[in-house]
ZAMARGU-4260 file (C-alpha; in steps of 0.2 Angstrom, whole numbers, plus 5000, padded with zeros to 4 digits):
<rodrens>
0) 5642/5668/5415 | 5642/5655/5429 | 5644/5636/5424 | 5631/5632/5436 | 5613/5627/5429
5) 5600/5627/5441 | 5581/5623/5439 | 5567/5620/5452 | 5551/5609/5447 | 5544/5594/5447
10) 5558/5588/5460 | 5545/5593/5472 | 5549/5613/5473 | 5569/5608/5480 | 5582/5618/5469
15) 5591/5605/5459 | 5609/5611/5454 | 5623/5606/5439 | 5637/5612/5441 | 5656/5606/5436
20) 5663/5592/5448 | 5673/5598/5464 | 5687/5587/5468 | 5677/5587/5488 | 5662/5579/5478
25) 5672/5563/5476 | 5671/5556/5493 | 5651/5556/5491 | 5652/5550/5475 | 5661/5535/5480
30) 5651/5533/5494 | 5634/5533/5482 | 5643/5521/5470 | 5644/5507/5484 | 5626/5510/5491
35) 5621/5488/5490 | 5605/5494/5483 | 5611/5505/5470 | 5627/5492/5463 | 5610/5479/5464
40) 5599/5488/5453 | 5613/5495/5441 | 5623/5479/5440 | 5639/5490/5445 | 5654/5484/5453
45) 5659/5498/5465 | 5679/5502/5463 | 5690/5501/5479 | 5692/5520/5486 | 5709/5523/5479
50) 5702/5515/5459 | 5689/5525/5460 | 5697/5542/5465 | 5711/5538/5449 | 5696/5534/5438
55) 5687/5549/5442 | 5704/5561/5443 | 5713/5553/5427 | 5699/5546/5414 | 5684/5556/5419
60) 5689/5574/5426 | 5705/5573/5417 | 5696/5570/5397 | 5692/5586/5389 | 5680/5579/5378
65) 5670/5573/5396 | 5654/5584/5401 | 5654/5578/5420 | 5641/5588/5432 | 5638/5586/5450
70) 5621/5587/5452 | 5613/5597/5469 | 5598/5596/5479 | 5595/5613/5491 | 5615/5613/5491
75) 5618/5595/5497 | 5628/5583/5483 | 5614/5573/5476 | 5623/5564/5463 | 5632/5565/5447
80) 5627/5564/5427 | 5641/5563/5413 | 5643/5562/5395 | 5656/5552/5385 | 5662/5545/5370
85) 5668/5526/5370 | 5669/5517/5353 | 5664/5532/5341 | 5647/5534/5350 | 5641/5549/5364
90) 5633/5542/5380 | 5624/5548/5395 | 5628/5541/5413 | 5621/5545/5430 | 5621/5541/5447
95) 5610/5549/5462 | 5612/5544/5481 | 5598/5534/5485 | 5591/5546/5496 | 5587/5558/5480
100) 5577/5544/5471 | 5559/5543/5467 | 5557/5560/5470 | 5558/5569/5452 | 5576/5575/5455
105) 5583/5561/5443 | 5571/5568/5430 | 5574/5585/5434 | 5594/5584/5433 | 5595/5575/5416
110) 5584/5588/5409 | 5594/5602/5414 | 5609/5590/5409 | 5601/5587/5390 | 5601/5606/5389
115) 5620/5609/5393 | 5621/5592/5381 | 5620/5594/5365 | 5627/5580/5352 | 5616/5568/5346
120) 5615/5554/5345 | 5615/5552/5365 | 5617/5533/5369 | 5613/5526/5385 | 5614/5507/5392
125) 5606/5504/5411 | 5603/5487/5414 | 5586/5480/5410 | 5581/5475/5428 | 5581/5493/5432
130) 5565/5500/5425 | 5566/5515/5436 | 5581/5520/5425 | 5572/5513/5410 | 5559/5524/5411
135) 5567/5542/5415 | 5579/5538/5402 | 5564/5535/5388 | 5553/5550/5397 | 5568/5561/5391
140) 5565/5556/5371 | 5578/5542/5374 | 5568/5527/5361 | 5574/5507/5362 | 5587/5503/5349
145) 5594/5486/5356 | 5601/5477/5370 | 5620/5474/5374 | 5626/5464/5387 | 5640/5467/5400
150) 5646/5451/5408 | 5631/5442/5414 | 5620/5456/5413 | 5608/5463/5401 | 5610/5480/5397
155) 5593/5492/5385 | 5603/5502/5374 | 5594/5519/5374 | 5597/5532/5361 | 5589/5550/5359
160) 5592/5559/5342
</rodrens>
């Protein structure tokens, strides 16, 4: 059985792809994470290269209990999408290079993502300025139950049963 899970759709007939992280995936990601428009609308502070690539190696590849896909578009990196648990609770992260958005491939990934997925409750927290977010997390089943806040920022907590 391969751990890839692919699926075509609504992301406008382009084969969208999760499959398990490749260590040659990182410079992409790193790249996506300090796109100005992306660390705007998330409320994100990008990690210098070398923080990033310890993160990523250490905390998030290096955790078992971690479900961390990269997500491709027609066998181009597109993004990532990532589950974790931080303070007792599961929750759902995701980040697409801005030449993947608005184009159904978000949607697209994190249903193939909620299939591989499976504990529940799924939290997730995007910053309330980011509607975009808002609305594929809530499209997925995810219902309001809150709001936190991280640092200055106001943050919808998400939750999906």
């Amino acid at each position: 059985m391969s751990d890839e899970v692919r699926g075509t759709g609504p992301a406008g007939g382009h084969e969208v792809l999760l499959r398990p992280v490749a260590d040659a995936d990182l410079e992409l990601l790193l790249a996506y994470e300090h796109d100005p428009e992306a660390v705007r609308r998330s409320r994100f502070t990008p990690r210098p290269r070398d923080a990033f690539l310890a993160h990523w190696r250490q905390r998030v590849l290096g955790d078992p209990d971690n479900l961390v896909r990269t997500v491709t578009v027609d066998g181009e990196v597109a993004g990532s999408v990532m589950a974790w648990t931080q303070d007792g609770r599961r929750f759902l992260g995701y980040w697409l290079g801005r030449a993947y958005w608005g184009r159904g491939i978000g949607s697209r990934a994190l249903g193939l993502f909620l299939r591989e997925e499976t504990v529940r409750p799924l939290h997730a927290d995007p910053f309330a300025g980011n509607t975009a977010s808002v609305r594929l997390l809530e499209h997925h089943g995810f219902r309001g139950a809150g709001t936190l806040r991280h640092g200055a920022d106001e943050h919808v907590l998400l939750v999906l049963d």
